[in-house]
C-alpha positions in Angstrom: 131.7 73.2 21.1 134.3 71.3 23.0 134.1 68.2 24.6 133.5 66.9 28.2 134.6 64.5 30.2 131.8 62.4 32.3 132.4 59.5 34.9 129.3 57.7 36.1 129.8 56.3 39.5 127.5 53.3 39.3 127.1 49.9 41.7 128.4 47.8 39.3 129.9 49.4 36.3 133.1 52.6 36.2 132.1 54.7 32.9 133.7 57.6 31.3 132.8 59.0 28.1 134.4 62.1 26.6 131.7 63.6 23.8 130.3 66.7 22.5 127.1 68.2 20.9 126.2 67.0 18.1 123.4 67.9 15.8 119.9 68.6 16.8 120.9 68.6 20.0 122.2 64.8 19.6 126.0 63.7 21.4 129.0 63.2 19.4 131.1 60.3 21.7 135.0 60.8 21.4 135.9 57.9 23.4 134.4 55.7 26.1 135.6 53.0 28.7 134.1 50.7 31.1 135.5 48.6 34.0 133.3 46.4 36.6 134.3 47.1 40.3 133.2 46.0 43.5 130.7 48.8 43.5 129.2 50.1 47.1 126.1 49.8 49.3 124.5 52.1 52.0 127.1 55.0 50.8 130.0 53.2 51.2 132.3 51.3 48.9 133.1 48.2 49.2 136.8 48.3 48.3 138.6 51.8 47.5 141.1 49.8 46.1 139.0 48.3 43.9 137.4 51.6 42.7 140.5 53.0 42.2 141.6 50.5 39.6 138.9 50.8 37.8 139.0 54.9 37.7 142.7 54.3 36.6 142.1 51.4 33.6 138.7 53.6 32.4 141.1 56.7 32.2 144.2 55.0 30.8 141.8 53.8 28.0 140.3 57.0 27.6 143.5 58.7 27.2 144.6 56.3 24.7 142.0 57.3 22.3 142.6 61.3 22.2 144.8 63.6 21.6 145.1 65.2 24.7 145.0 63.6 28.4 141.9 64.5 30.1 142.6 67.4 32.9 139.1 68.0 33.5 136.1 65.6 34.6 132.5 65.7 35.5 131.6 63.1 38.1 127.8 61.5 38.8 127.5 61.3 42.1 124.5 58.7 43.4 121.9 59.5 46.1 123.5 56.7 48.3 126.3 59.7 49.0 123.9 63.0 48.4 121.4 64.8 50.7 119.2 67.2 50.6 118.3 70.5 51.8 115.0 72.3 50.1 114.3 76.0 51.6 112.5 78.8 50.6 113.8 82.0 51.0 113.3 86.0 50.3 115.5 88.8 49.3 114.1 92.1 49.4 115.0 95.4 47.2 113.2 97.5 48.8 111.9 99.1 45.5 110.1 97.7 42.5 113.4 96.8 39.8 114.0 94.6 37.0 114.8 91.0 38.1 118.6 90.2 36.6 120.5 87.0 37.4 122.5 88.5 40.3 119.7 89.0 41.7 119.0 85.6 41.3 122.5 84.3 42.5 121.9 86.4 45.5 118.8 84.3 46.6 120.8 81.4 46.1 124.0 82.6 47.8 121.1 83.6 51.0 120.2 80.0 51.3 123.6 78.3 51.0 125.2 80.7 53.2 123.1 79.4 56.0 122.6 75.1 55.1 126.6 74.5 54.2 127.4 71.8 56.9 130.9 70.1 57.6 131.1 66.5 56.1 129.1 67.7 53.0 129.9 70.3 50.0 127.5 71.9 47.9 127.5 70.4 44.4 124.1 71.8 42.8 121.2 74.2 43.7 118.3 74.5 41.6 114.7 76.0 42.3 111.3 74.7 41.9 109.7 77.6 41.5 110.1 81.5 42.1 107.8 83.7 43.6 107.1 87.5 43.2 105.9 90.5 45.0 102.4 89.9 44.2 103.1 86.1 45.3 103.0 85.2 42.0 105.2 81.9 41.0 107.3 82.1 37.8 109.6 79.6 36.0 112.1 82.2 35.0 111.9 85.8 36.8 114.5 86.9 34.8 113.4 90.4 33.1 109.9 90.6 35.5 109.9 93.9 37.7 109.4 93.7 41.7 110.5 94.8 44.5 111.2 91.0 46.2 112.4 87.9 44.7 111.4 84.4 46.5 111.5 81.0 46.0 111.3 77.1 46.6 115.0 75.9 46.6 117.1 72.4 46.6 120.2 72.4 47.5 122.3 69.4 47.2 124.9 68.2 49.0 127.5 65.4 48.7 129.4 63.6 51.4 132.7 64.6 51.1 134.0 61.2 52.0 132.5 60.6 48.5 134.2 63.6 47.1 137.7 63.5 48.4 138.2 59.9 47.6 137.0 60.7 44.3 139.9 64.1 43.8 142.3 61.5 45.4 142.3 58.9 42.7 141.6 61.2 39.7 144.5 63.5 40.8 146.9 60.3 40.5 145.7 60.8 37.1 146.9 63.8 36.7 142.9 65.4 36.1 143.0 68.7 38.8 139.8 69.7 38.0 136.6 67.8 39.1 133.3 68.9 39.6 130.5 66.7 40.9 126.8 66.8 39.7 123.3 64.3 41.7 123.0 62.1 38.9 118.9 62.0 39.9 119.0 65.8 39.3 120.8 65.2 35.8 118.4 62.2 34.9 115.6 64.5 35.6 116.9 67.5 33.6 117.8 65.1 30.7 114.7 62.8 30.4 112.2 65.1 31.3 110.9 68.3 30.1 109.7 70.9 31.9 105.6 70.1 31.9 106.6 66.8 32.8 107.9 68.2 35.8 105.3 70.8 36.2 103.7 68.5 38.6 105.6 65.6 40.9 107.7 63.2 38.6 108.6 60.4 40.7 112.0 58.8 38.7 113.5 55.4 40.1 116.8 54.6 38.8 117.7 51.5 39.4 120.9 49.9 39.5 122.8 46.6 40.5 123.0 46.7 43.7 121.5 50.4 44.9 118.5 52.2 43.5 118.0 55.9 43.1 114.7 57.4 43.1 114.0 61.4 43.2 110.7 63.6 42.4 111.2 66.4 40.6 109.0 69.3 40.6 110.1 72.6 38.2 113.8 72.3 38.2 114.4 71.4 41.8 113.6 68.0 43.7 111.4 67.6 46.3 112.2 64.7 48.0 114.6 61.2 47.5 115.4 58.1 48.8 118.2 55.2 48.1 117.2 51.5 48.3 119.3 48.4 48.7 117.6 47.0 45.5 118.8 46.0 41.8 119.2 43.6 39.6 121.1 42.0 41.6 119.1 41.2 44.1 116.9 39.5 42.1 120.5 37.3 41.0 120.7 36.7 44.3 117.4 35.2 45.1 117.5 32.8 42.0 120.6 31.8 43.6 119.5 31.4 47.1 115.9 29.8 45.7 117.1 27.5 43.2 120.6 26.4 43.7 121.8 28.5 40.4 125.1 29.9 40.0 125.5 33.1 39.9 125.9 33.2 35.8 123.3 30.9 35.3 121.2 32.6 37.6 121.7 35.8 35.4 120.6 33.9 32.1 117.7 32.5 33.9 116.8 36.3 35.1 117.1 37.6 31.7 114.6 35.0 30.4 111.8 35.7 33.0 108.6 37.4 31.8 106.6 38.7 34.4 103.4 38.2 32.5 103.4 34.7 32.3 100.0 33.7 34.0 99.9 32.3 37.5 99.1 28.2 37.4 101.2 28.5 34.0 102.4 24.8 33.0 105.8 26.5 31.2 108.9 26.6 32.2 112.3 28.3 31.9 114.9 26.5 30.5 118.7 27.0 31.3 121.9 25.7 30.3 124.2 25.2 33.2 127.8 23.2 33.6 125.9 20.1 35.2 123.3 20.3 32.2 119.6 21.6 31.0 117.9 22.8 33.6 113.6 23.4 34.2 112.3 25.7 36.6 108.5 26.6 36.7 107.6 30.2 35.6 105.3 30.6 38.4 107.7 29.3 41.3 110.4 31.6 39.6 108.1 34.5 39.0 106.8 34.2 42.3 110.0 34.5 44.1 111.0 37.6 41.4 107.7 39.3 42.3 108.4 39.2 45.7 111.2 40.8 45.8 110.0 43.7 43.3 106.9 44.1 45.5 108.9 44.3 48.6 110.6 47.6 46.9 107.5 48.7 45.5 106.1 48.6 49.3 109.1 50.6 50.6 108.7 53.5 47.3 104.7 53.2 48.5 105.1 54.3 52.2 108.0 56.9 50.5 105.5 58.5 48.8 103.2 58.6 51.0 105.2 60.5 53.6 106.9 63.0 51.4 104.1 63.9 48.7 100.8 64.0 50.8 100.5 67.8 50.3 100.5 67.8 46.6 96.8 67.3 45.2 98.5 65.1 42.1 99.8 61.6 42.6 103.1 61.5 41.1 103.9 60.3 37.8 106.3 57.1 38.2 109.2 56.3 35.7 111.4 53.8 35.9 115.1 53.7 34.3 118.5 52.5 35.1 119.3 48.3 34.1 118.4 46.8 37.3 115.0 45.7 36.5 113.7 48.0 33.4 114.8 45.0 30.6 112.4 42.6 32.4 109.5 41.9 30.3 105.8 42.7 31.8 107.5 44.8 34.2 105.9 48.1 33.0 102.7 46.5 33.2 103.3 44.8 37.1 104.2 48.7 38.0 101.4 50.3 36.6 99.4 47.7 38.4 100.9 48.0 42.1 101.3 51.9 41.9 98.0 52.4 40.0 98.9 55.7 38.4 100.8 55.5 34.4 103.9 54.3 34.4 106.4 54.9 31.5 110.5 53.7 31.4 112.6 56.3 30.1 115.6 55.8 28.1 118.1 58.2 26.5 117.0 59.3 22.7 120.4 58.2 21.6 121.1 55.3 18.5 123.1 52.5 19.9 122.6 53.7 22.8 119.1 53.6 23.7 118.7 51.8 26.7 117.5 52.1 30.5 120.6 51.4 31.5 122.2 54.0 29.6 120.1 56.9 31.6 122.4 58.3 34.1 125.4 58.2 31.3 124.1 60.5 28.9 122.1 62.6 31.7 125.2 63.5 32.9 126.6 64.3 29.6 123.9 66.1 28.7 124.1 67.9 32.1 128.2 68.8 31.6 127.2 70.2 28.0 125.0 72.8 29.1 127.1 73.5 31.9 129.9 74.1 29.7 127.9 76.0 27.0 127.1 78.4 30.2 123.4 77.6 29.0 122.2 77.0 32.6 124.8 77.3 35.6 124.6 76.2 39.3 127.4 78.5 40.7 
């Protein structure tokens, strides 16, 4: 199996990781390099020049390390820069025949032939389910005999503002060939299986500065959003609330445990240049929880206008390293949304962490895509 080439486009971090399959289905990691940029907000960046740099350093490293320059790259692209078009369509054959996958790339080719739009390109269609002549849905029609072939289709679309700057910088690099993946539709594929996303599967990644979230239903998604919300928000408000500065502020925040009883005589303690300070865990955790449940409101009404016709109330997982490292976090979710709520992490050693999610998705997702094991186009 030969290797890939990933870069995850996140609000804080640049990361590219060249790896392969290893066993049982595990990664084997050639090389990987990470640089901190300026990051972007509302789907735009906040300094090209800034994002370029760190593109150029993460690939310079990269290079470095193998044998051969990279000339070929997968790219995560976040929700801040993706929409979303879901469609259900009909092809007819006018006889009863064997399904095959043309005839499932023909259904797909249908639907994009009539949602492509300028300012976007289509970087991933999937389905969430396929119906037959007899109206029955199937997971996989491939083989089944009838004489139409339906189906419940996302198609996903990426600014190309996002995409051009993107070929600009990595073409200075000398890599020609890029090809962009939704790195919710990754996460989804990756952390999930598929009776997980039998029925809604409500993910929320988030990040620094900009949260993902996306339901998946089969393998297609129903419906997303992007916040202005992350961890660093919640840097910001220590800041704001209690004079901190900014890197004290983030050693307070990683101390903080949301289950700390309200009217709670403890305190946090921090080290700062002007000395030990002692803030109050319920004045801290109140200000944190307010911002958390401000989100939680916005995901709330989200739900509620995009998943009313499903009889199921989502399942809600949380990922990404914006807030999943908090302690008592899973247990404040669980009880604002009142449905289970689990945080899901890639199954990979030294690497097992929330904020390692959208990494190894997309690895995970340029694998198979290479192995020809599942393919888009």
């Amino acid at each position: 199996m030969k290797s890939v080439a990933v870069l995850d486009v996140g609000s804080l971090n640049i990361t590219l990781i060249v790896g392969e399959r290893g066993v049982n289905n595990s990664f084997s990691l050639k090389a990987r390099a990470e640089r901190k940029y300026e990051g972007f907000s509302e789907g735009q960046f906040f300094s090209e020049e800034s994002l370029q740099t760190a593109i150029k350093e993460v690939v310079e490293e990269v290079n470095g390390k193998l044998k051969k320059p990279l000339t070929e790259i997968y790219v995560g692209a976040s929700g801040a820069f993706v929409r979303l078009e879901n469609k259900r369509y009909r092809i007819s054959f006018g006889k009863a025949k064997k399904i095959r996958q043309k005839d499932v790339d023909a259904l797909f080719d249908k639907g994009q032939a009539l949602i492509e739009t300028e300012g976007y390109e289509v970087i991933g269609r999937s389905e969430t389910f396929f119906a037959l002549d007899d109206s029955r849905r199937v997971a996989n029609p491939l083989g089944v005999v009838s004489s139409t072939l339906g189906g419940a289709i996302t198609y996903i679309l990426c600014e190309t503002a996002f995409t051009e700057v993107i070929r600009k910088i990595l073409l200075q690099q000398k890599i020609d060939s890029v090809k962009f993946v939704y790195q919710g539709q990754a996460e989804g594929l990756y952390l999930l299986n598929y009776t997980e996303r039998e029925i809604p599967a409500l993910i929320m990644d988030v990040g620094y500065i900009t949260t993902d979230v996306t339901v998946h239903m089969g393998n297609g998604i129903i419906a997303k959003t992007t916040e202005d919300f992350g961890g660093g928000m919640l840097t910001f408000v220590l800041v704001k609330e209690f004079g901190l500065d900014p890197e004290s502020a983030e050693i307070l925040k990683r101390d903080i445990n949301l289950s700390y009883s309200r009217n709670s005589n403890g305190v946090y303690t921090v080290v700062t240049a002007d000395g030990v300070r002692e803030f109050s865990t319920e004045q801290v955790n109140e200000k944190i929880i307010e911002s958390i449940d401000g989100f939680i409101g916005l995901i709330s009404e989200f739900i509620e206008e995009n998943l009313q016709i499903y009889s199921e109330a989502p399942t809600v997982y949380l990922t990404g390293g914006g807030i999943s490292y908090l302690r008592g976090i899973k247990s404040h979710l669980l009880a604002r949304f009142g449905e289970n709520v689990e945080i899901l992490a890639p199954n990979v050693p030294f690497y097992s962490r929330a904020g390692e999610s959208s990494k190894f998705a997309l690895l995970d997702y340029a694998l198979k895509d290479k192995a020809k094991k599942f393919k888009l186009f």
